[in-house]
C-alpha positions as CSV (number, residue, x, y, z in Angstrom):
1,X,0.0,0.0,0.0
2,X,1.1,3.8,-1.2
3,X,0.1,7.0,-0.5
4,X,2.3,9.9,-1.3
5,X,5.6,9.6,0.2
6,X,4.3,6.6,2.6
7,X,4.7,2.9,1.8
8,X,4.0,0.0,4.1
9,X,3.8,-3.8,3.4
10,X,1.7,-6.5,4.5
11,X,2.2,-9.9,5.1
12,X,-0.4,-12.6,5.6
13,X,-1.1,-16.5,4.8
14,X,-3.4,-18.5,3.5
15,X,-4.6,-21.4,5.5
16,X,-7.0,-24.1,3.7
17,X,-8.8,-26.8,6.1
18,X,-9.2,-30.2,5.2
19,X,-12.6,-31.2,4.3
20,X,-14.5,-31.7,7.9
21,X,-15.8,-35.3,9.1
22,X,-18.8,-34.8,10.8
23,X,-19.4,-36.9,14.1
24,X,-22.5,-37.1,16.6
25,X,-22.5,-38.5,20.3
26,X,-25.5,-40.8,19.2
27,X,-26.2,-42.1,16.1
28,X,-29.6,-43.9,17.0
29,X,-31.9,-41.7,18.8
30,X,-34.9,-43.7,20.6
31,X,-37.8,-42.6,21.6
32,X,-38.5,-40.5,24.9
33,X,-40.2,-42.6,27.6
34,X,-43.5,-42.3,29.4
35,X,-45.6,-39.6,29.1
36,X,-42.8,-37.8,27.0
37,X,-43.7,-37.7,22.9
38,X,-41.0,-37.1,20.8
39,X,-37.2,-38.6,20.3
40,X,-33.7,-38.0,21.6
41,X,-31.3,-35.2,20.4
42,X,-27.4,-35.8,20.1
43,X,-24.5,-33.5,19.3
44,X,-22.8,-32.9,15.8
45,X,-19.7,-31.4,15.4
46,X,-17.2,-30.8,12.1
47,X,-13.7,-31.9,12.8
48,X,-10.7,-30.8,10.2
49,X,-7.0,-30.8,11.3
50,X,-7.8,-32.2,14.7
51,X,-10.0,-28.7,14.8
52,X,-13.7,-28.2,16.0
53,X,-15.2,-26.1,13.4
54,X,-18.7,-26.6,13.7
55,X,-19.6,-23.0,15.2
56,X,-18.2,-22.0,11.1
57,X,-20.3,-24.1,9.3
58,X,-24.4,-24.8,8.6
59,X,-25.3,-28.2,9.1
60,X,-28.5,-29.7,7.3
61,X,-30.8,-32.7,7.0
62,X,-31.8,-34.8,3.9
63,X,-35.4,-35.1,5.6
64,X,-36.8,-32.6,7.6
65,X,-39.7,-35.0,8.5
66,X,-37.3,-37.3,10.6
67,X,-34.4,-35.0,11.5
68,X,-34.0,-30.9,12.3
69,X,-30.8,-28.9,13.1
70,X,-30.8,-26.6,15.8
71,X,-27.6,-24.3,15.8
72,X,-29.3,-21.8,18.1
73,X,-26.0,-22.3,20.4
74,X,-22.9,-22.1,17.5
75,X,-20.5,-24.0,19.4
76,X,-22.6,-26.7,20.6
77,X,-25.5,-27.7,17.3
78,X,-27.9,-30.2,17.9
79,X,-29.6,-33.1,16.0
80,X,-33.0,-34.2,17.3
81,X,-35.4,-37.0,15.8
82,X,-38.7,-35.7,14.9
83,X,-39.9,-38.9,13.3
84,X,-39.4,-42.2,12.5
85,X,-36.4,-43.4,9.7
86,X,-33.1,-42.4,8.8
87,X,-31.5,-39.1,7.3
88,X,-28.1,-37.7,6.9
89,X,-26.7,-34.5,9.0
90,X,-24.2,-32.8,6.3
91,X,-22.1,-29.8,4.8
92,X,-22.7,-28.2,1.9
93,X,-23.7,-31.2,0.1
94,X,-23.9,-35.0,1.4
95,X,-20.7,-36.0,-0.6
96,X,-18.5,-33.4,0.8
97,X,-19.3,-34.5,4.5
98,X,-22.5,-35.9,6.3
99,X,-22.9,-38.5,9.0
100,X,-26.4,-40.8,9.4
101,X,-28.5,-40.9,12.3
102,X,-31.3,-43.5,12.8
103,X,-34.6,-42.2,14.3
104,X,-36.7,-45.4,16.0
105,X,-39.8,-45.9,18.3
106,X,-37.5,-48.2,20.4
107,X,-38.2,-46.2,23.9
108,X,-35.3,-44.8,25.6
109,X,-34.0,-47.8,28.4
């Protein structure tokens, strides 16, 4: 950068992360028991380079009828079952990173 008579250099690097692998605590959630409707809810998180990185990233489902994301807390989404089946959690697209979570009636033991 110039201006007039002043000159002053800057230095910076690029850093490129590996692609993420996504993870969750539980990959079967059951359903709640007793009284209770509705299912389980585990944590997802991105990993790259040893990393955490889910708070920089927006995690989706391939079917909203049997899993939803809630990243209301950045560092800490959540996964929770809101029917029956299976569905992937993923990045940008389900090639480029996603992890499967199983949704059952099987009550919580």
């Amino acid at each position: 950068m110039s201006s007039a008579s002043f000159v002053h250099s800057f230095n910076f690097s690029v850093v490129r992360l590996n692609a993420p692998t996504l993870q969750v605590e539980d990959n079967l959630l059951q359903a709640l028991p007793g009284g209770c409707s509705g299912f389980q809810s585990t944590r997802v998180r991105a990993v790259s380079g040893g990393v955490d990185i889910s708070r920089l990233l927006t995690f989706r489902t391939t079917s909203s009828t049997v899993l939803v994301v809630d990243a209301s807390v950045p560092s800490r989404p959540m996964v929770s079952g809101v029917g029956v089946g299976t569905g992937l959690v993923y990045v940008r697209e389900t090639s480029f990173a996603s992890v499967s979570v199983n949704v059952t009636t099987a009550v919580v033991g």
